[in-house]
N, C-alpha and C positions, 0 to 999 in steps of 0.2 A: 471242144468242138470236134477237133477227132477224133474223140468216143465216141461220139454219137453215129459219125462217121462212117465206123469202123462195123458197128452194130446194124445198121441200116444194108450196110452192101451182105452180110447173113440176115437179112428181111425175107418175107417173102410176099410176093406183089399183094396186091389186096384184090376180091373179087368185086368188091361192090365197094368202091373208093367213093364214091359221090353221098352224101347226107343232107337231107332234106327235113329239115326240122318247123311242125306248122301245130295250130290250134284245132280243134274242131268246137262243132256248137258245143258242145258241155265243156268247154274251157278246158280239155283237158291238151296237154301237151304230146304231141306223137311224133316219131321219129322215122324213117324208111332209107334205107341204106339202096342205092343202086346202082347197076352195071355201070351204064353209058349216060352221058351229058344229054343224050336221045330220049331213054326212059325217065331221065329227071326232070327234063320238059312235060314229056309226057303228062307223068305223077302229077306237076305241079298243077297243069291245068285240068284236071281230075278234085285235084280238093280243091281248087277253086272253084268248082263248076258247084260243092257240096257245101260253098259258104264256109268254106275253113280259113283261115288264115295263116299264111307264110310268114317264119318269124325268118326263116335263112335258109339256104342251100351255098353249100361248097364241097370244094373237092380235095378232101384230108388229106392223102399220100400217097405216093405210088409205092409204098412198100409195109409193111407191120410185122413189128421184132416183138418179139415174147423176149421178156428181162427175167434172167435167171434167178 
């Protein structure tokens, strides 16, 4: 766990932390990465308004380490 740790505080922040992952009509699977908890409201009710379906949204990290 203190690897982890250790690797996470040489992270560096994430631009677009938030993931939004939904269906569209052709059953296909799409993803959108964005800034603010703001634009991912936004988004959400955007493919809803297009009959998409929301499978999830969360907010992954405040940080992203590239592993050597």
């Amino acid at each position: 766990m203190n690897e982890l740790k250790k690797l996470n505080e040489g992270g560096t922040p994430s631009e677009r932390p938030f993931l939004l992952i939904y269906t569209n009509n052709d059953n296909v699977v799409n993803y959108e990465w964005l800034k603010t908890k703001e634009e991912l409201l936004k988004v959400m009710e955007e493919v809803k308004g297009y009959g998409c379906e929301i499978h999830d949204s969360t907010l992954i990290a405040s940080c992203r380490v590239e592993f050597p």
